[in-house]
FIRO-459089 format. One record per atom (N, C-alpha, C, O): atom name; x, y, z; residue in three letters; residue number from 1. Coordinates in pm, whole numbers, plus 50000, padded with zeros to 5 digits. Example, Ala and Ser with C-alpha at 12.3 -4.5 7.8 and 13.67 -1.06 7.14 Angstrom:
# residues 2
<rec 'N', <51319, 49431, 50780>, 'ALA', 1>
<rec 'CA', <51230, 49550, 50780>, 'ALA', 1>
<rec 'C', <51320, 49670, 50780>, 'ALA', 1>
<rec 'O', <51424, 49668, 50846>, 'ALA', 1>
<rec 'N', <51285, 49775, 50708>, 'SER', 2>
<rec 'CA', <51367, 49894, 50714>, 'SER', 2>
<rec 'C', <51290, 50003, 50787>, 'SER', 2>
<rec 'O', <51341, 50114, 50804>, 'SER', 2>
//
This chain:
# residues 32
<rec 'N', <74341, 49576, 03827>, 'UNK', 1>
<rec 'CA', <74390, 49455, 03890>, 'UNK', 1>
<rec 'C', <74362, 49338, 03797>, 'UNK', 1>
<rec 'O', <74250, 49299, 03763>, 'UNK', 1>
<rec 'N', <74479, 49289, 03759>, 'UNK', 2>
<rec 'CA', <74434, 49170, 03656>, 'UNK', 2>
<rec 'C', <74469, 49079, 03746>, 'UNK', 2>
<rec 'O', <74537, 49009, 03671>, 'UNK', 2>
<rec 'N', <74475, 49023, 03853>, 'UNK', 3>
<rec 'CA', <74546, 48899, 03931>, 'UNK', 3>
<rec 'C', <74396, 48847, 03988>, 'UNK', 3>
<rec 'O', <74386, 48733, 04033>, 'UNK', 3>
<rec 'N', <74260, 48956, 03983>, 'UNK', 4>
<rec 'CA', <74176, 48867, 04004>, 'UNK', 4>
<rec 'C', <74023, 48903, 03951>, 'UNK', 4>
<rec 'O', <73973, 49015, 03952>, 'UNK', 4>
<rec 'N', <73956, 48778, 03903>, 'UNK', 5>
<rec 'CA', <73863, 48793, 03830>, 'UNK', 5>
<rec 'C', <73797, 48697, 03767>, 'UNK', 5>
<rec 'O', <73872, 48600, 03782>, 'UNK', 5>
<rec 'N', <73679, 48651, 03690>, 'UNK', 6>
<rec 'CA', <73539, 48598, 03755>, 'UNK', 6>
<rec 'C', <73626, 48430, 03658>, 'UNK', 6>
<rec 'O', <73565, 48323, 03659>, 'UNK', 6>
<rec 'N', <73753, 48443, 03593>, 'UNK', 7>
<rec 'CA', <73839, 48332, 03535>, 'UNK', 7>
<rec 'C', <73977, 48282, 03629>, 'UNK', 7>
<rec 'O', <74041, 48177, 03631>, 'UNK', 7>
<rec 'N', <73986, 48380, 03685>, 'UNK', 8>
<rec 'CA', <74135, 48379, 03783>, 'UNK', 8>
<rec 'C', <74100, 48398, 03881>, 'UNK', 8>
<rec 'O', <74015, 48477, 03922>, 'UNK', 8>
<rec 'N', <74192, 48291, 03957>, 'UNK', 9>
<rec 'CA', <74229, 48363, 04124>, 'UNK', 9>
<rec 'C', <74117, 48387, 04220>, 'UNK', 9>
<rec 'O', <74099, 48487, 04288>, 'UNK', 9>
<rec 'N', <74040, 48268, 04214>, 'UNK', 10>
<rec 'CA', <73882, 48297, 04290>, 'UNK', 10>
<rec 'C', <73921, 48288, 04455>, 'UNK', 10>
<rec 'O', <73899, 48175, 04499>, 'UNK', 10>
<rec 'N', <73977, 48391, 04560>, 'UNK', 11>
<rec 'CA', <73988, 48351, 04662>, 'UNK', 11>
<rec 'C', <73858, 48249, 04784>, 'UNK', 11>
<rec 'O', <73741, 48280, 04759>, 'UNK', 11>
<rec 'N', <73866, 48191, 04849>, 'UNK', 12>
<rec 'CA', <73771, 48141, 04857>, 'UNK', 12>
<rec 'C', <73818, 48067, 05064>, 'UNK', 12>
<rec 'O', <73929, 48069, 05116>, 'UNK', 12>
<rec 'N', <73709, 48023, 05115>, 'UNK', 13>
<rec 'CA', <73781, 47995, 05258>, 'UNK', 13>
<rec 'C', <73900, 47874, 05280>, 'UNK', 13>
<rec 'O', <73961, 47859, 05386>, 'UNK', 13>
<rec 'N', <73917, 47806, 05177>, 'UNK', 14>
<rec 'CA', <73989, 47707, 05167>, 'UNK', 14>
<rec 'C', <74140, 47743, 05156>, 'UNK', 14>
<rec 'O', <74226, 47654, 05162>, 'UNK', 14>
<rec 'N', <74176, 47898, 05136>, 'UNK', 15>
<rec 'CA', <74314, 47947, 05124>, 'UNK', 15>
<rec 'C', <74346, 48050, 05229>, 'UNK', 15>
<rec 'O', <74439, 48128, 05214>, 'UNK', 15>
<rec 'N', <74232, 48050, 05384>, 'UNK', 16>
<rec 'CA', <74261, 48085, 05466>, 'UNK', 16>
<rec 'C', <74207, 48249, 05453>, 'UNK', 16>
<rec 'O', <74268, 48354, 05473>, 'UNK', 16>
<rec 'N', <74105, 48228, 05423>, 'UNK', 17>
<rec 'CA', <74003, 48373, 05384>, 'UNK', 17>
<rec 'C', <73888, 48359, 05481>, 'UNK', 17>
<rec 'O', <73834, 48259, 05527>, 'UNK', 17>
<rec 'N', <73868, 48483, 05500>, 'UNK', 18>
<rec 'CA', <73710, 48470, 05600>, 'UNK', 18>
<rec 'C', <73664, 48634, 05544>, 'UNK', 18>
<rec 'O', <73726, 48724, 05487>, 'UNK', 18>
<rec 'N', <73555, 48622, 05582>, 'UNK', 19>
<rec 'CA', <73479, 48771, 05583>, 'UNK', 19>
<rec 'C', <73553, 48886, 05526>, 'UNK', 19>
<rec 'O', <73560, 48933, 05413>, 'UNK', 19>
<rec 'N', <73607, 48917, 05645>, 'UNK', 20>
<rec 'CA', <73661, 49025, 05700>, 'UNK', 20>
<rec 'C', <73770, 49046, 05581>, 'UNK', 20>
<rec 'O', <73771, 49161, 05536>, 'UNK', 20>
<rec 'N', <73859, 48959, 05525>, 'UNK', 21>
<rec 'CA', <73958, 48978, 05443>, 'UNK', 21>
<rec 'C', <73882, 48987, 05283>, 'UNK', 21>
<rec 'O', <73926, 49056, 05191>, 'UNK', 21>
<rec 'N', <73747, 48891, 05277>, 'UNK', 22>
<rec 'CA', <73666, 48919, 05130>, 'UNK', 22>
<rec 'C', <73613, 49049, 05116>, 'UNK', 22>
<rec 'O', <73578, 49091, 05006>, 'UNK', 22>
<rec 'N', <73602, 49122, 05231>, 'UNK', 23>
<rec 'CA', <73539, 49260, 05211>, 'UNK', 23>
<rec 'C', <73651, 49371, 05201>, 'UNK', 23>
<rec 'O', <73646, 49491, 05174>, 'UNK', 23>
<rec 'N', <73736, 49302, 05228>, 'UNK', 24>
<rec 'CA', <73871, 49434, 05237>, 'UNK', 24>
<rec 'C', <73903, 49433, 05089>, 'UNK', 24>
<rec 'O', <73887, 49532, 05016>, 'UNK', 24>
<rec 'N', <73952, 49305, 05045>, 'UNK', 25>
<rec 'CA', <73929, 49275, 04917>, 'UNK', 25>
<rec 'C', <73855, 49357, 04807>, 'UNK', 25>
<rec 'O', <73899, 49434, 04721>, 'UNK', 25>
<rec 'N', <73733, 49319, 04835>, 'UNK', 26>
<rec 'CA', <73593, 49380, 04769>, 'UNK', 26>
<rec 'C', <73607, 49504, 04767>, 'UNK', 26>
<rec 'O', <73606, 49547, 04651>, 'UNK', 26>
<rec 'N', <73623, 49600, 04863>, 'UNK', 27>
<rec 'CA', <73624, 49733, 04850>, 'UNK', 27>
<rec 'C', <73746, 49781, 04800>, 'UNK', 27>
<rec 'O', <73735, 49894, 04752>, 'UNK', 27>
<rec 'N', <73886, 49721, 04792>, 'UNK', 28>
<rec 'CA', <74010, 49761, 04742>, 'UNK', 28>
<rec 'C', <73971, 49733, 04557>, 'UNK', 28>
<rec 'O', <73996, 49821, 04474>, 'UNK', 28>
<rec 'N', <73920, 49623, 04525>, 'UNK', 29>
<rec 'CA', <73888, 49587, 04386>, 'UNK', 29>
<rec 'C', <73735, 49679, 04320>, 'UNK', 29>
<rec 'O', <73675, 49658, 04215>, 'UNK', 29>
<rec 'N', <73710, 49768, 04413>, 'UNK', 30>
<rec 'CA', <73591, 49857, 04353>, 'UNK', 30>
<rec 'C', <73662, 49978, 04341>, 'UNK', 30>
<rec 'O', <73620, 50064, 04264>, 'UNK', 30>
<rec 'N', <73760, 49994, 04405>, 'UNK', 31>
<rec 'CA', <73795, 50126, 04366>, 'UNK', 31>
<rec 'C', <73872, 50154, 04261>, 'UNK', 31>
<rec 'O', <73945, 50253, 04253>, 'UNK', 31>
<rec 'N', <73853, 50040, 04150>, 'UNK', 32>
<rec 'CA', <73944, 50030, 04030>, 'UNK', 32>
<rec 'C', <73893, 50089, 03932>, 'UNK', 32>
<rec 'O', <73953, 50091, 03824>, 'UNK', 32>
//
């Protein structure tokens, strides 16, 4: 996944993120 990473694309709660969507996230971007 190049669309996100510690220079790009920092999702964050200000773009309508909470928890639940940073961990879905998190575990979809570990299985890389």
């Amino acid at each position: 996944i190049n669309v996100i990473g510690p220079d790009i694309d920092i999702p964050a709660p200000d773009v309508n993120t909470n928890a639940q969507i940073m961990a879905w996230m998190m575990d979809t971007y570990s299985m890389q």
